[in-house]
C-alpha positions as CSV (number, residue, x, y, z in Angstrom):
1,X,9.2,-3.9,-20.2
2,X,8.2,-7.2,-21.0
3,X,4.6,-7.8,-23.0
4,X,1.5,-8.6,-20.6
5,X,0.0,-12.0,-20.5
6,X,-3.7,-12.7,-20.5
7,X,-5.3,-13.4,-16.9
8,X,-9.1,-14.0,-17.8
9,X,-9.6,-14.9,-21.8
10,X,-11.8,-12.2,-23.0
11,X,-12.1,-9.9,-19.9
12,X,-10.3,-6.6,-19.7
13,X,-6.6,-7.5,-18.0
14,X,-3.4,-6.7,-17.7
15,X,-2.8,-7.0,-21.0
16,X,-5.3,-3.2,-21.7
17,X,-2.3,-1.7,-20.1
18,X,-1.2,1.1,-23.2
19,X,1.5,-0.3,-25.3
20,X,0.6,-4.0,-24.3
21,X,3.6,-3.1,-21.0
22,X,3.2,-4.5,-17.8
23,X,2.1,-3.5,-14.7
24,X,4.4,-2.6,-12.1
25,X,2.2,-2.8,-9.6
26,X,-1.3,-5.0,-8.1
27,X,-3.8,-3.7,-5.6
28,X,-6.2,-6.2,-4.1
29,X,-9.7,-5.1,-2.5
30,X,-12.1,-7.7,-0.3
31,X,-15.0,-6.4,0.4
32,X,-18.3,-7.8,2.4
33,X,-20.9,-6.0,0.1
34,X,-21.6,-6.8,-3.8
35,X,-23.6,-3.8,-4.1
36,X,-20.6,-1.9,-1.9
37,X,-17.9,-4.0,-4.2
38,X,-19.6,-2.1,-7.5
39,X,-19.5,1.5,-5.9
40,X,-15.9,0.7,-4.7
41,X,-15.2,0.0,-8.3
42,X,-16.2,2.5,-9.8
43,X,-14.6,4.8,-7.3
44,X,-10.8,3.1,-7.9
45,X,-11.3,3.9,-11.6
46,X,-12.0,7.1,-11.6
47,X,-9.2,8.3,-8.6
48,X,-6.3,7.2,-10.7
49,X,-5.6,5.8,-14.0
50,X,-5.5,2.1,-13.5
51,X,-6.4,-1.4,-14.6
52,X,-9.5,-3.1,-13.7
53,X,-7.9,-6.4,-13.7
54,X,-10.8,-8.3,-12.4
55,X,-13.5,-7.4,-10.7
56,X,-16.3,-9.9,-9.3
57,X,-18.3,-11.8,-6.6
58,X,-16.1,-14.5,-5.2
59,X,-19.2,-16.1,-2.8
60,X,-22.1,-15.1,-1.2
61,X,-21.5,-11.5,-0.1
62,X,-18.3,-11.1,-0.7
63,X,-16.1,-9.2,-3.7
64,X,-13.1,-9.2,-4.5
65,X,-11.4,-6.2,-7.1
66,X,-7.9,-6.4,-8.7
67,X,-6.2,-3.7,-10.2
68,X,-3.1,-3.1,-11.7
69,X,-0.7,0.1,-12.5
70,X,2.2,2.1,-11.5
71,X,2.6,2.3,-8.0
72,X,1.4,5.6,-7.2
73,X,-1.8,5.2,-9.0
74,X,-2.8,1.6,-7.7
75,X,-1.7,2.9,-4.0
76,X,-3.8,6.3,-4.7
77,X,-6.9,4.2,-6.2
78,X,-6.7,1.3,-3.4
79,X,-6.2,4.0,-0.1
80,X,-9.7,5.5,-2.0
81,X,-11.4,1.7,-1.9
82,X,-10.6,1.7,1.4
């Protein structure tokens, strides 16, 4: 597989995935709670072993959460966000 790329300069990315290969797979979370977008986080880490690609207020009261895997995992960790 080809070598990751860098999505947010120093942030923890794509490019964390072991081996430096890519993901073949994103998951995408909105949610209409900070507080419920940090819980929601924390849950999607710790089902499967993914990613955190971003995760992070986009306005007031909402959050969005990208992660990134193989496909099994990110559809494990998103179904447990949901």
């Amino acid at each position: 597989m080809a070598k990751a790329t860098q999505l947010h300069g120093p942030r923890l990315g794509i490019n964390a995935l072991v081996d430096g290969e890519t993901a073949e797979a994103i998951g995408v979370l909105e949610l209409d709670s900070i507080a419920r977008g940090y819980d929601t986080a924390d849950a999607m880490m710790k089902e499967a072993p993914v990613v955190l690609v971003d995760s992070s207020p986009v306005s007031s009261g909402k959050y969005v959460i990208l992660i990134a895997g193989d496909p099994a995992s990110v559809e494990s960790s998103v179904k447990r966000g949901l």
